[in-house]
Backbone as XML, in Angstrom:
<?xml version="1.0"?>
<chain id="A" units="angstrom">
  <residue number="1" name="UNK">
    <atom name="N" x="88.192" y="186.437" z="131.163"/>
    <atom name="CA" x="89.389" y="186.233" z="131.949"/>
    <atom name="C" x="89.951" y="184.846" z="131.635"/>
  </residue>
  <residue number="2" name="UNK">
    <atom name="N" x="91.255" y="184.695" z="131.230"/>
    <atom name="CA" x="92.193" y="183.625" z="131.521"/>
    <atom name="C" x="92.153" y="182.779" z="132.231"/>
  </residue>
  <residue number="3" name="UNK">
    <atom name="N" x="91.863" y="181.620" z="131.887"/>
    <atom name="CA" x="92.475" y="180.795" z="133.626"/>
    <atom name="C" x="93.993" y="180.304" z="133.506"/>
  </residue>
  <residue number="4" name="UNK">
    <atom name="N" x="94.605" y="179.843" z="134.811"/>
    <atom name="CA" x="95.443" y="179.506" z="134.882"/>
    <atom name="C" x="95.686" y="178.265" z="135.386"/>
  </residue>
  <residue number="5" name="UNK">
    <atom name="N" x="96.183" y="177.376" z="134.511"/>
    <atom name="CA" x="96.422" y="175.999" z="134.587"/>
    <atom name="C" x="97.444" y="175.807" z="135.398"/>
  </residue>
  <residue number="6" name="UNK">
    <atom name="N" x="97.151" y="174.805" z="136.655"/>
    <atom name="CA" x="98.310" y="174.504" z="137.763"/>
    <atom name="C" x="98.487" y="173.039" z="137.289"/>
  </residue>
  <residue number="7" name="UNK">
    <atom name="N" x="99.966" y="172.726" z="138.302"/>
    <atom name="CA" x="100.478" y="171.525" z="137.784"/>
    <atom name="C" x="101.421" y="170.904" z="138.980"/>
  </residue>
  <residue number="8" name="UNK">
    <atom name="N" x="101.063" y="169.599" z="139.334"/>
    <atom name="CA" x="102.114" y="169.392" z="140.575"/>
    <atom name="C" x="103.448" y="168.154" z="140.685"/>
  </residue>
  <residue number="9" name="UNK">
    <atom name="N" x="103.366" y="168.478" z="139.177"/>
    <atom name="CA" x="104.968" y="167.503" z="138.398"/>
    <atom name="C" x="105.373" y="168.614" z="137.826"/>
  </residue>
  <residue number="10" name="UNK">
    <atom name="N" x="106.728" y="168.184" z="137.476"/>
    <atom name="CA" x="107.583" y="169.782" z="136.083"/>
    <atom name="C" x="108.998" y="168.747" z="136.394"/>
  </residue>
  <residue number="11" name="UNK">
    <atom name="N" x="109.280" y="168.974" z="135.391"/>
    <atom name="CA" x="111.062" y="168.697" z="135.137"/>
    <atom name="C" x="111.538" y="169.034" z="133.699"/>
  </residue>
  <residue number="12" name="UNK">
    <atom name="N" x="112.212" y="168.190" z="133.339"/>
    <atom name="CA" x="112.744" y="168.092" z="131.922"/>
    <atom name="C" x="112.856" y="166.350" z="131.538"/>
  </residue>
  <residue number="13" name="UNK">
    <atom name="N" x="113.417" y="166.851" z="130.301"/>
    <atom name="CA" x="113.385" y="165.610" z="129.140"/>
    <atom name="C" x="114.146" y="166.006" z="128.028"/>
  </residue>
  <residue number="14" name="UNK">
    <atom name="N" x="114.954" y="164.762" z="127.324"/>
    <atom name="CA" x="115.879" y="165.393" z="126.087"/>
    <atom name="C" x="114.640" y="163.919" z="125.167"/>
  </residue>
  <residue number="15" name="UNK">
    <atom name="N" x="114.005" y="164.955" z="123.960"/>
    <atom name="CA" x="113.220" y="164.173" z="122.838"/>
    <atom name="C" x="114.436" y="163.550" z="122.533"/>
  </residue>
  <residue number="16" name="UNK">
    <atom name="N" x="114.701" y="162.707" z="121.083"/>
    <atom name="CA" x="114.809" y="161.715" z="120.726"/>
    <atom name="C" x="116.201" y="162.299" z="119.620"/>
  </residue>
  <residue number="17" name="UNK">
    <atom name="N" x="115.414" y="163.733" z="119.076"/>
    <atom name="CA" x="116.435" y="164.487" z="118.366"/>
    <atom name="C" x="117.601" y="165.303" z="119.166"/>
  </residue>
  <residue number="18" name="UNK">
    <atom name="N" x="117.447" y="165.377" z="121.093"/>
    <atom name="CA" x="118.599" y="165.208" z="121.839"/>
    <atom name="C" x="118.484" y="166.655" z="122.266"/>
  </residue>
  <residue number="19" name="UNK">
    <atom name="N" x="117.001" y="167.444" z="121.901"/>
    <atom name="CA" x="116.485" y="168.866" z="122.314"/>
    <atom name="C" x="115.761" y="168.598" z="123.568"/>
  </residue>
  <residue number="20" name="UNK">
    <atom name="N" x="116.534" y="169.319" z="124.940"/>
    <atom name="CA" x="116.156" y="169.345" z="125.973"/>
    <atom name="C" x="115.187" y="170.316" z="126.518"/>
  </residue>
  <residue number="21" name="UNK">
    <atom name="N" x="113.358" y="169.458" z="126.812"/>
    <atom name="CA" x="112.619" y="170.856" z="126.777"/>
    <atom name="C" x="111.974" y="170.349" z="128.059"/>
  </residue>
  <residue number="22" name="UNK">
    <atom name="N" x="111.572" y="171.481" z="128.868"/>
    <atom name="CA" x="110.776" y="171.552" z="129.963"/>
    <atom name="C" x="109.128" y="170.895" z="130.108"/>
  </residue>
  <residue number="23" name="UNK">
    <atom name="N" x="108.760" y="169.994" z="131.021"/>
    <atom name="CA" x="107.864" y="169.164" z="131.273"/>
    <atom name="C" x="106.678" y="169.542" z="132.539"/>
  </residue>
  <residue number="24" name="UNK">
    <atom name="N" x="105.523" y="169.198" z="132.342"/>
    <atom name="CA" x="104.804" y="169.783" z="133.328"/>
    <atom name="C" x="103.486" y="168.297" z="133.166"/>
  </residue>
  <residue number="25" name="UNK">
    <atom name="N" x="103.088" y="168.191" z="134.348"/>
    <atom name="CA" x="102.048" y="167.346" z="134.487"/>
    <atom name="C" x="101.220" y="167.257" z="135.987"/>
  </residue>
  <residue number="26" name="UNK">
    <atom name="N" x="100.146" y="166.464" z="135.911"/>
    <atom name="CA" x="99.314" y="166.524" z="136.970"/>
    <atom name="C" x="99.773" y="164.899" z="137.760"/>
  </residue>
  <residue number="27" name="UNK">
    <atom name="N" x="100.067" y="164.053" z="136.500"/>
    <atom name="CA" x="100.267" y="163.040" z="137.077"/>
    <atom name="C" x="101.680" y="162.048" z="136.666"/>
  </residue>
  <residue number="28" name="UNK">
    <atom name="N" x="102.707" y="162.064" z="138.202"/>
    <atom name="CA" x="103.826" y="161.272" z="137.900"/>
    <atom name="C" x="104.179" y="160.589" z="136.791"/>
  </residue>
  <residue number="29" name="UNK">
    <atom name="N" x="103.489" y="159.278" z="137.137"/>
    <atom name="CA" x="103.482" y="157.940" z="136.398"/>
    <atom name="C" x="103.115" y="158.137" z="135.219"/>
  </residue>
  <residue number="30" name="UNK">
    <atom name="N" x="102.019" y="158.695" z="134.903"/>
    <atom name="CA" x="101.270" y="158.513" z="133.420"/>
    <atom name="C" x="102.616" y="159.301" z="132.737"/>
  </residue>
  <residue number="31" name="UNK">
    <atom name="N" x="102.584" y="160.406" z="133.235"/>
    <atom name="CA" x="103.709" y="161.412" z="132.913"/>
    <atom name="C" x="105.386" y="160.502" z="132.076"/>
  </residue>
  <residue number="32" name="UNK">
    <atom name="N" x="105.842" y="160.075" z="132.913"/>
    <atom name="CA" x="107.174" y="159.099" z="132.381"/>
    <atom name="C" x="106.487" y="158.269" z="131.161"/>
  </residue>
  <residue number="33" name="UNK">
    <atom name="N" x="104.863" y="157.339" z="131.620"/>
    <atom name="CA" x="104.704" y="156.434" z="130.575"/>
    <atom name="C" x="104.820" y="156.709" z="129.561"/>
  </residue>
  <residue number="34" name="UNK">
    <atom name="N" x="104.019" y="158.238" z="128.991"/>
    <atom name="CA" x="104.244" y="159.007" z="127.846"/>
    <atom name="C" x="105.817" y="159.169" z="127.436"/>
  </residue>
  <residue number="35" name="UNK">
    <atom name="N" x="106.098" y="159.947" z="127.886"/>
    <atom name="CA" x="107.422" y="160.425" z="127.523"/>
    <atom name="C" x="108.310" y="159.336" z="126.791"/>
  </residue>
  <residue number="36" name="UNK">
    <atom name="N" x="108.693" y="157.791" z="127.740"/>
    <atom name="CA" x="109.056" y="156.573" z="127.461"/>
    <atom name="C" x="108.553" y="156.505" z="126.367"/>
  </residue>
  <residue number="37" name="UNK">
    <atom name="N" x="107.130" y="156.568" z="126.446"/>
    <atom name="CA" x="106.668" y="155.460" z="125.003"/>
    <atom name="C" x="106.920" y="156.653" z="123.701"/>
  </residue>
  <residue number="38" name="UNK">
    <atom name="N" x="107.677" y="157.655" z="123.972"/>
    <atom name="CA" x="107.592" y="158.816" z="122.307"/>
    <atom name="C" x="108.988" y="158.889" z="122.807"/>
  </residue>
  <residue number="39" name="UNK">
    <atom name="N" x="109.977" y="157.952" z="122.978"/>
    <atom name="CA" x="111.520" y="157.877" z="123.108"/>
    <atom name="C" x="112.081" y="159.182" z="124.070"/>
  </residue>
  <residue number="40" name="UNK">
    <atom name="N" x="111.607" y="159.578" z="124.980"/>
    <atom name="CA" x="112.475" y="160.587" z="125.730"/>
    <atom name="C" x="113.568" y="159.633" z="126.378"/>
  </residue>
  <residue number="41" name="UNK">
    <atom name="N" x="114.260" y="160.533" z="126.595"/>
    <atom name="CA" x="115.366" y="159.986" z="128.135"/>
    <atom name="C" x="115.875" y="161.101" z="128.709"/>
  </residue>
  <residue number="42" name="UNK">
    <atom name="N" x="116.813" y="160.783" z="129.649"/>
    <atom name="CA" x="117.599" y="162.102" z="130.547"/>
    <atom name="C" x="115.947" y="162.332" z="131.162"/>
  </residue>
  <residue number="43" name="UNK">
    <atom name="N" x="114.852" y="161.852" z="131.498"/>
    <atom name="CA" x="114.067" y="162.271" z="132.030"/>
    <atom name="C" x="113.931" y="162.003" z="133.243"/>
  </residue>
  <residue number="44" name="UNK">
    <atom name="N" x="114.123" y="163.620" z="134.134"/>
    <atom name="CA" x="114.074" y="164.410" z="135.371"/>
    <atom name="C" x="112.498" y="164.895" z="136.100"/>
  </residue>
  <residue number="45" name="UNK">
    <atom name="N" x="111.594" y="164.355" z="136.639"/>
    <atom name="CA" x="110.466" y="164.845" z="136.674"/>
    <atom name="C" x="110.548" y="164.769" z="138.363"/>
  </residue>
  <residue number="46" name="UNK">
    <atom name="N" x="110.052" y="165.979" z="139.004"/>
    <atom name="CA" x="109.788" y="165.796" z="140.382"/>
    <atom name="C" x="108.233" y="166.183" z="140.725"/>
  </residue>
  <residue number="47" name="UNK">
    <atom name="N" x="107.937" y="165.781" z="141.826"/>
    <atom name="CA" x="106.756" y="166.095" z="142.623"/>
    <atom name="C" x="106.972" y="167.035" z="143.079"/>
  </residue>
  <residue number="48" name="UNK">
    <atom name="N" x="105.861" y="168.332" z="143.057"/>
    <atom name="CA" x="105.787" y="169.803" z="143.452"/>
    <atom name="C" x="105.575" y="169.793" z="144.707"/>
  </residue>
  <residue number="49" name="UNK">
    <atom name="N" x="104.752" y="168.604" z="145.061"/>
    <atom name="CA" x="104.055" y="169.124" z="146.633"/>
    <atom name="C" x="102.355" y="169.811" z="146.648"/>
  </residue>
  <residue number="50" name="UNK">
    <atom name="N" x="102.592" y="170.499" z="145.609"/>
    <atom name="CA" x="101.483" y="171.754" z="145.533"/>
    <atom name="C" x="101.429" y="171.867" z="144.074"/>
  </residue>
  <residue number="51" name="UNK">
    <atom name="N" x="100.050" y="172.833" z="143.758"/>
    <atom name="CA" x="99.944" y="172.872" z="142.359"/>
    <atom name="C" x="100.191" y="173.895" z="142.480"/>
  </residue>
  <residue number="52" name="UNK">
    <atom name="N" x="101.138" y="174.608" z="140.829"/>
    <atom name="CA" x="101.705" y="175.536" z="140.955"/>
    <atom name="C" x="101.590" y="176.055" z="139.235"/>
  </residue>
  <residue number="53" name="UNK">
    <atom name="N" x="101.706" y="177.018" z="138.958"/>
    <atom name="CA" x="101.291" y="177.682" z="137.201"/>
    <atom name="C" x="102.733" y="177.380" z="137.038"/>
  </residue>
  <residue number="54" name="UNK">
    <atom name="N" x="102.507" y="177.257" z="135.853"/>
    <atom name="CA" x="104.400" y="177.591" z="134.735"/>
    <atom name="C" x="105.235" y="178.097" z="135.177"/>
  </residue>
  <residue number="55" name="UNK">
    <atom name="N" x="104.513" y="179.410" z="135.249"/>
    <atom name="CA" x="105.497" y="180.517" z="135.928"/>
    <atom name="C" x="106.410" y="180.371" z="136.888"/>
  </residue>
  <residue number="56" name="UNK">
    <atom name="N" x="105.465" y="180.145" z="137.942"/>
    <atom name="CA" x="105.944" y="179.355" z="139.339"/>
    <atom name="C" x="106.771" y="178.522" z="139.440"/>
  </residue>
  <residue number="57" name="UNK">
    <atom name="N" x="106.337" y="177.362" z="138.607"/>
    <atom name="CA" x="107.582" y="176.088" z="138.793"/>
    <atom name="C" x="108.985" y="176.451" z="138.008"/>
  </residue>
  <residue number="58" name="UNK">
    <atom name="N" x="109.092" y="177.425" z="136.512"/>
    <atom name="CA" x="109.731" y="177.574" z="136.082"/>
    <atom name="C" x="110.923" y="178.309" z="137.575"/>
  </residue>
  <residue number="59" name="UNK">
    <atom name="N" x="110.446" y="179.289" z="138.095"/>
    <atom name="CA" x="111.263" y="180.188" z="139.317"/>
    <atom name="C" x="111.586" y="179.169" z="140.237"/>
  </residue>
  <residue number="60" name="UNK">
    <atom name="N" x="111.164" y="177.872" z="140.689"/>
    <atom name="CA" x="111.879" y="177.124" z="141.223"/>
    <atom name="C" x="112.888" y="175.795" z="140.924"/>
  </residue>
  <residue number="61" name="UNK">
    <atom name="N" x="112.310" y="175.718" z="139.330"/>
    <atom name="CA" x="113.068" y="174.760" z="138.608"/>
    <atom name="C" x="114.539" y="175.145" z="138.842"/>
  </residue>
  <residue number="62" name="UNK">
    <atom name="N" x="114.606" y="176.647" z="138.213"/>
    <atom name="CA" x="115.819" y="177.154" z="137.880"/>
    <atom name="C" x="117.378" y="177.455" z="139.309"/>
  </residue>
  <residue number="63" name="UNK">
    <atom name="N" x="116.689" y="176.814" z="140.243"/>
    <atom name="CA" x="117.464" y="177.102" z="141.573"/>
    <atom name="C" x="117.070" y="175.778" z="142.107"/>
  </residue>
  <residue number="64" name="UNK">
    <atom name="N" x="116.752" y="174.700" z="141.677"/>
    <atom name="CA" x="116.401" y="173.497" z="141.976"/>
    <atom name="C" x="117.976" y="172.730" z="141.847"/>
  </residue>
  <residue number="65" name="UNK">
    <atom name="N" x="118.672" y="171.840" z="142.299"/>
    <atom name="CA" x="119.914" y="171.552" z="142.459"/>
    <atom name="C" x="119.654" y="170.020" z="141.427"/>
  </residue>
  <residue number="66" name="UNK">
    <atom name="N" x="118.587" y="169.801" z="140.904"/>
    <atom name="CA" x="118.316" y="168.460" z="140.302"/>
    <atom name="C" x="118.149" y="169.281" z="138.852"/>
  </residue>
  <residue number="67" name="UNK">
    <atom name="N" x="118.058" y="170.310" z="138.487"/>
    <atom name="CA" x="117.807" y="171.178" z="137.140"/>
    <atom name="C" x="119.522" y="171.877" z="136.748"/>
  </residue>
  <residue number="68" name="UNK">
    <atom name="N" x="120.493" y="171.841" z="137.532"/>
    <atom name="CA" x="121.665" y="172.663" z="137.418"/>
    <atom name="C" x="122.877" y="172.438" z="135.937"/>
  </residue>
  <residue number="69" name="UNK">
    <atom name="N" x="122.310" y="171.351" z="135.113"/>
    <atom name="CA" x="123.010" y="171.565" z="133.927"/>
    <atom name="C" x="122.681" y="172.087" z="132.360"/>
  </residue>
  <residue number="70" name="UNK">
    <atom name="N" x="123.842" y="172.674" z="131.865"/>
    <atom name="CA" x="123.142" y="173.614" z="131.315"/>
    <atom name="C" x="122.534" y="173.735" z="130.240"/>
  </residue>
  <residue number="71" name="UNK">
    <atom name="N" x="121.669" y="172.325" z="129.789"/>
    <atom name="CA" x="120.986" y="172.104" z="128.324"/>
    <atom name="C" x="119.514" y="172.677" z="129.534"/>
  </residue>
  <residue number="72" name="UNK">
    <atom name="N" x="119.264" y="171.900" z="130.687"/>
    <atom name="CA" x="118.546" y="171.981" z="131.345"/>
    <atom name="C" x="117.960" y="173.789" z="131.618"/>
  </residue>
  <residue number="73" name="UNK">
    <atom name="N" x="119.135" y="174.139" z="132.630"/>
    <atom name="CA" x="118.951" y="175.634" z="132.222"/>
    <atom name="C" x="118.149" y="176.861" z="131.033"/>
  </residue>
  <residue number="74" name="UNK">
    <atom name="N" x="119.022" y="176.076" z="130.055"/>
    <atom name="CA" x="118.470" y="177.128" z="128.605"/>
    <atom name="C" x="117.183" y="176.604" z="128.444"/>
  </residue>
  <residue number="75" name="UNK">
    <atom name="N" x="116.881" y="175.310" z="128.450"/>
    <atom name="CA" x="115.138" y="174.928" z="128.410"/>
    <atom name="C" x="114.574" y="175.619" z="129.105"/>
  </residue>
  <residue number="76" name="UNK">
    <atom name="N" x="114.893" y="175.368" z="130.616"/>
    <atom name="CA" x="114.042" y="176.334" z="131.273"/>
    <atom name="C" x="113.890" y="178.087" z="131.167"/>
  </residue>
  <residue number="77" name="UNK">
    <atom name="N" x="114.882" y="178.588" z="130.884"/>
    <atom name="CA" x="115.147" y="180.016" z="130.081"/>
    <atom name="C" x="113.911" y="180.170" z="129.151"/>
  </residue>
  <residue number="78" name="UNK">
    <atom name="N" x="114.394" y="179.115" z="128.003"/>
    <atom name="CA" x="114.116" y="179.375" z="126.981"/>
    <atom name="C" x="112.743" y="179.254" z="126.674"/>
  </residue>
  <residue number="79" name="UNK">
    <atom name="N" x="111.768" y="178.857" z="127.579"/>
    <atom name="CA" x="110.553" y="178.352" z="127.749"/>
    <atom name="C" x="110.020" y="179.683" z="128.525"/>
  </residue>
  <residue number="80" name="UNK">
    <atom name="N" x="110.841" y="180.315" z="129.511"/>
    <atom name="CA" x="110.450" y="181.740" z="130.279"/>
    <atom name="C" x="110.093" y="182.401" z="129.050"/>
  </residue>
  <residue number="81" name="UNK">
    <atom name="N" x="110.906" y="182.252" z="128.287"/>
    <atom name="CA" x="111.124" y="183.474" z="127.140"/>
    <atom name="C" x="109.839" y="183.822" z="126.298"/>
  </residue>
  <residue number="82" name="UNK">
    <atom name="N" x="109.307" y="182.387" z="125.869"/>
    <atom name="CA" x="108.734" y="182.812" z="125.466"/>
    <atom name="C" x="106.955" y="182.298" z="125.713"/>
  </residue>
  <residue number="83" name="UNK">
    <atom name="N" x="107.084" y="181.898" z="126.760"/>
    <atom name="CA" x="105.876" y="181.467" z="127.336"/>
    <atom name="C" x="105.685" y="182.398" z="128.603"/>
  </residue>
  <residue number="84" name="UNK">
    <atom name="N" x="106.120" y="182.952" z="129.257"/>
    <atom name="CA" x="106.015" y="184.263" z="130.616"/>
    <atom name="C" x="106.419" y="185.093" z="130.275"/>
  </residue>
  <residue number="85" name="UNK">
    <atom name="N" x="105.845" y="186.024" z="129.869"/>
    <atom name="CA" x="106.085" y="187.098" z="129.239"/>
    <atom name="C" x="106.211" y="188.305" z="130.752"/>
  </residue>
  <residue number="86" name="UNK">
    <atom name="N" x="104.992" y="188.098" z="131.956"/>
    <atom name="CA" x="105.275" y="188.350" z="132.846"/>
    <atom name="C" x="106.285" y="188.268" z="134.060"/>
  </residue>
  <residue number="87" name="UNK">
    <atom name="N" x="106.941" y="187.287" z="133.721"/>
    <atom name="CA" x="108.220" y="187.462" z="134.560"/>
    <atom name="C" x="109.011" y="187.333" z="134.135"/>
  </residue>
  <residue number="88" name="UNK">
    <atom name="N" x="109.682" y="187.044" z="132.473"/>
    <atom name="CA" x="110.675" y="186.835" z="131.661"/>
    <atom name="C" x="111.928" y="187.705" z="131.991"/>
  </residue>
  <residue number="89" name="UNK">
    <atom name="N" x="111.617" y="189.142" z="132.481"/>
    <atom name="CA" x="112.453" y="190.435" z="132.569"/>
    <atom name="C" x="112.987" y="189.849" z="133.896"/>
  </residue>
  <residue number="90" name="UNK">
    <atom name="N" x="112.433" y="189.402" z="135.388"/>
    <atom name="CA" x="112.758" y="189.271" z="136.382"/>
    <atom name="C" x="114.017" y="187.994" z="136.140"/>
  </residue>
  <residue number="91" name="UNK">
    <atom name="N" x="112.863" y="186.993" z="135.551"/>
    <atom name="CA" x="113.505" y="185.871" z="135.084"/>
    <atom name="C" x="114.893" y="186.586" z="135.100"/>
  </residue>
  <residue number="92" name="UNK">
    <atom name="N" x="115.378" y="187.086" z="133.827"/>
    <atom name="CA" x="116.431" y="187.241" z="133.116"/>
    <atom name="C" x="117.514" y="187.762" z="133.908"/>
  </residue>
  <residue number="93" name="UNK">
    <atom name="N" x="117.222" y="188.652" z="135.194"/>
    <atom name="CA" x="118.111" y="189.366" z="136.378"/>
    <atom name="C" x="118.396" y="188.069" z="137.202"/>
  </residue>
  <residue number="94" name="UNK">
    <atom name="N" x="117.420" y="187.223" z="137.325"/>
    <atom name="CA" x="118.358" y="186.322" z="138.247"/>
    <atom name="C" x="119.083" y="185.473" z="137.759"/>
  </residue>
  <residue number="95" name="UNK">
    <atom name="N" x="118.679" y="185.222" z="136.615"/>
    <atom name="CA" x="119.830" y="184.399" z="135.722"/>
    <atom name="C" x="121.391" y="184.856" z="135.241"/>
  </residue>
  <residue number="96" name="UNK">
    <atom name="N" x="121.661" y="186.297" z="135.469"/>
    <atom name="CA" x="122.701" y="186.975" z="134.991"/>
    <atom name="C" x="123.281" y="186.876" z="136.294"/>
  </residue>
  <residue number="97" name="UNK">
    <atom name="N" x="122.489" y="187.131" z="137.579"/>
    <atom name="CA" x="123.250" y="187.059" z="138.888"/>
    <atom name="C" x="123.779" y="185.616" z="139.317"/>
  </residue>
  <residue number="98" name="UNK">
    <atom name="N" x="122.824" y="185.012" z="138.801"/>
    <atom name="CA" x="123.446" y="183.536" z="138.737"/>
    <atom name="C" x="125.137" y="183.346" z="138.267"/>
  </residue>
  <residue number="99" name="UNK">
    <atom name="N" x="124.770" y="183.571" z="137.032"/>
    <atom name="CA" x="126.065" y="183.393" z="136.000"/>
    <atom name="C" x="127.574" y="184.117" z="136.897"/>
  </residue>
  <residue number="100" name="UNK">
    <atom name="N" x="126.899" y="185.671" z="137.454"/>
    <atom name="CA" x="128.270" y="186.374" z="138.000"/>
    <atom name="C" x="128.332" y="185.533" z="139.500"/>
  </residue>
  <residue number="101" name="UNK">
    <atom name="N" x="127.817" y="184.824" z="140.046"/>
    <atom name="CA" x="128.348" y="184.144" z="141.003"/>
    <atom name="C" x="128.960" y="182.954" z="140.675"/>
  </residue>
  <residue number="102" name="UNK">
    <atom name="N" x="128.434" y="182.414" z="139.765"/>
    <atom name="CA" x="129.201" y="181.331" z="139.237"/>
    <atom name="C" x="130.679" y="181.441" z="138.615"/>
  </residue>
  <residue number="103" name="UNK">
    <atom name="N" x="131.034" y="182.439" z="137.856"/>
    <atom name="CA" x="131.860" y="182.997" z="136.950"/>
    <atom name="C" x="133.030" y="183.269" z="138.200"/>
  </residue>
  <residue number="104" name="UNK">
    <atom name="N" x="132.659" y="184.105" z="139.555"/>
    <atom name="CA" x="133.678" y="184.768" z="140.476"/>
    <atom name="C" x="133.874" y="183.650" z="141.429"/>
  </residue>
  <residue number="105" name="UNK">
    <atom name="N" x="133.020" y="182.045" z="141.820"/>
    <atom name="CA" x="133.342" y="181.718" z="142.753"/>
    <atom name="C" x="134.744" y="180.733" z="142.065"/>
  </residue>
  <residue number="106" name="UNK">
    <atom name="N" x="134.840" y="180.210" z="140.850"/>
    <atom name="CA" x="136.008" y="179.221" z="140.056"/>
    <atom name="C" x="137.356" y="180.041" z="140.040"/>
  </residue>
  <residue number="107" name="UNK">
    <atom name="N" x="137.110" y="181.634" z="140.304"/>
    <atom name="CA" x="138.944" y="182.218" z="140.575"/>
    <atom name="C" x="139.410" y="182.197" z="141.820"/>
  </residue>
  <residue number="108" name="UNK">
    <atom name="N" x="140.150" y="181.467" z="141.908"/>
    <atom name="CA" x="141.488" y="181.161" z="142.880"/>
    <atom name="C" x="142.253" y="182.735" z="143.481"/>
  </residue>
  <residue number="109" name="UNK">
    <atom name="N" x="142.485" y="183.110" z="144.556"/>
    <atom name="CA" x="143.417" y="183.993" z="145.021"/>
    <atom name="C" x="144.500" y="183.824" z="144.600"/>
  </residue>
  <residue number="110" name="UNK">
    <atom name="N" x="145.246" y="184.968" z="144.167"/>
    <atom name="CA" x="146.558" y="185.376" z="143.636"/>
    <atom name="C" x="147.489" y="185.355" z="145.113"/>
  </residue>
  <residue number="111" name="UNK">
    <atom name="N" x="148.254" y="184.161" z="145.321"/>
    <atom name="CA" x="149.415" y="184.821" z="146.401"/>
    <atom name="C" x="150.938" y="185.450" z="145.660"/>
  </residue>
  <residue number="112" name="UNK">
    <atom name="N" x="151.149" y="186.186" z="146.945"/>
    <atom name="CA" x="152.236" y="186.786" z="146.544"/>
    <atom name="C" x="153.730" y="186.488" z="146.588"/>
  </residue>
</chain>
């Protein structure tokens, strides 16, 4: 049997070549020191509260109001994709419902 590795940091980071990829750690601080010292920036890391698998944090990253732009987004997508294979499909329904709420709330009423 598998184990499953929990984690009670996750955010993002844009490397150096300006590719924005999803972040996971046990510990804050050490967490940034790294990142800093191998040139990240745009780096977003929060405290979970709780330890939580990939999976998990990925489903709250993505509705997290500190994750809402959209290099951020496709990392986190794009990391479902191909690292959760178990919820990738679910993943993918709330992300489309996302998009059609987003898409219908920017049209304005037609007056007459």
């Amino acid at each position: 049997m598998a184990t499953t590795k929990t984690f009670s940091v996750a955010g993002t980071s844009r490397l150096p070549n300006g590719t924005v990829k999803v972040r996971f750690a046990k510990d804050f601080v050490s967490r940034i020191k790294i990142l800093n010292k191998n040139g990240h920036n745009d780096i977003e890391l929060i405290e979970l509260g709780s330890e939580m698998s990939k999976a998990e944090i990925c489903q709250m990253l993505i509705n997290h109001p500190n994750f809402q732009s959209e290099e951020q987004q496709g990392a986190i997508a794009e990391f479902v994709v191909r690292n959760c294979k178990d919820i990738a499909k679910d993943f993918q329904k709330d992300l489309d419902t996302k998009e059609t709420e987003t898409s219908t709330e920017n049209i304005e009423p037609v007056q007459a």
